[in-house]
N, C-alpha and C positions, 0 to 999 in steps of 0.2 A: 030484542035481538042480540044486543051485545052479550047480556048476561048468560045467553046460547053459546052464543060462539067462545066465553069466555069458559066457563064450560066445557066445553068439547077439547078445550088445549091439551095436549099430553101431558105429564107433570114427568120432568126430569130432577133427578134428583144430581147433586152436582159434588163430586170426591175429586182427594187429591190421591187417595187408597190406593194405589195400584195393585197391593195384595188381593184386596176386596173384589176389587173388579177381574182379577186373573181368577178368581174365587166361584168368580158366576160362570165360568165357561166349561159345559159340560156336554158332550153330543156333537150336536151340529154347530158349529161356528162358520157364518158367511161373511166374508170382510168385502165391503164394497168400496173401492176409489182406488187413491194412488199413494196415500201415507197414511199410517197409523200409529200416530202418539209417536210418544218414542223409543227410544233403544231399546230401552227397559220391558216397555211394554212389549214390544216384536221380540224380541226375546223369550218372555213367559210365553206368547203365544204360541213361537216356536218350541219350545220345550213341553208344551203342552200337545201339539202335535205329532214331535216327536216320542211321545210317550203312551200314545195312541190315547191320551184322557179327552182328546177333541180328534173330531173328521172335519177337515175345513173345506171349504170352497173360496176360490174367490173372483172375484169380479173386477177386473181394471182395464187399464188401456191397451193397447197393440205398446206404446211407450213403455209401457210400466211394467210392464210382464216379464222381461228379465230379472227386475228387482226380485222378483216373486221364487226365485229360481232355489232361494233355501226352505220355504216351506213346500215348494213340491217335492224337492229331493226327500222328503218327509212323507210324502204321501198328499199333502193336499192336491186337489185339482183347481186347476187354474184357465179362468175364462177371459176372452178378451170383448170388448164393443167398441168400434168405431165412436168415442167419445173422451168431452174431457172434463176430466174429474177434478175437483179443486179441495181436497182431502180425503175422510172416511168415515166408514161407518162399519159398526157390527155388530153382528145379529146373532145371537146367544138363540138359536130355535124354539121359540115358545115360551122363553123364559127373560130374554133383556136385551135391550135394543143399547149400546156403548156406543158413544160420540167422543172420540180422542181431541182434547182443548186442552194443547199446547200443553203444559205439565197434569194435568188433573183430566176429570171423564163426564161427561154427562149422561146420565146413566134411568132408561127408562124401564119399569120392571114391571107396571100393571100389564096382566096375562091379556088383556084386552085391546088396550092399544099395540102392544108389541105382537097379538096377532094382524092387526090390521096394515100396521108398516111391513112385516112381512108378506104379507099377501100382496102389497100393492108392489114389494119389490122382484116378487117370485116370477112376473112375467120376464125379466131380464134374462132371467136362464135359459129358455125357450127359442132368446134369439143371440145370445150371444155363442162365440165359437170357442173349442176349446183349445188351447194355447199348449 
């Protein structure tokens, strides 16, 4: 059983690349929580948005949704849920699941598991409102 479950783990791979990781975002970007990474990072993200190289979505709080107010002047759409978020996450569509830690990224890219965490977080859209 163990060797199942150990097995089945996701395997993230873990940079400090910030190029790298601004590298994978192409299409759909869904950013879930209420912080992502840093300056740096919101930034690329933003300029990437702004550039129309990504269509973002995102998902935070009734709190957090003003923060959010320079990637929708961009175009991204911006969703709220009655929850609370204790960082982020984001989801490269079909292609990388990015976890922002503190200076560097965790960074998941098998087509397999990064379909399945999106799936499992696709119901959120369904109930959340848009902002």
């Amino acid at each position: 059983m163990a060797t199942t479950a150990a097995a089945q783990q996701p395997k993230f791979e873990t940079t400090t690349d910030l190029n790298a990781v601004l590298g994978l975002m192409k299409g759909q970007v869904d950013l879930y929580g209420d912080r992502f990474g840093t300056v740096a990072f919101q930034r690329g993200i933003l300029t990437l948005a702004q550039s129309k190289a990504i269509t973002v979505r995102v998902l935070t709080n009734p709190a957090s949704a003003p923060n959010m107010r320079p990637l929708k002047n961009v175009g991204a759409r911006v969703f709220t849920l009655p929850s609370r978020f204790t960082g982020g996450m984001v989801i490269v569509r079909g292609k990388a699941v990015i976890i922002p830690t503190g200076n560097g990224f965790n960074v998941l890219k098998t087509t397999t598991e990064v379909g399945r965490i999106q799936g499992l977080m696709e119901q959120y859209w369904t109930v959340a409102k848009l902002y």
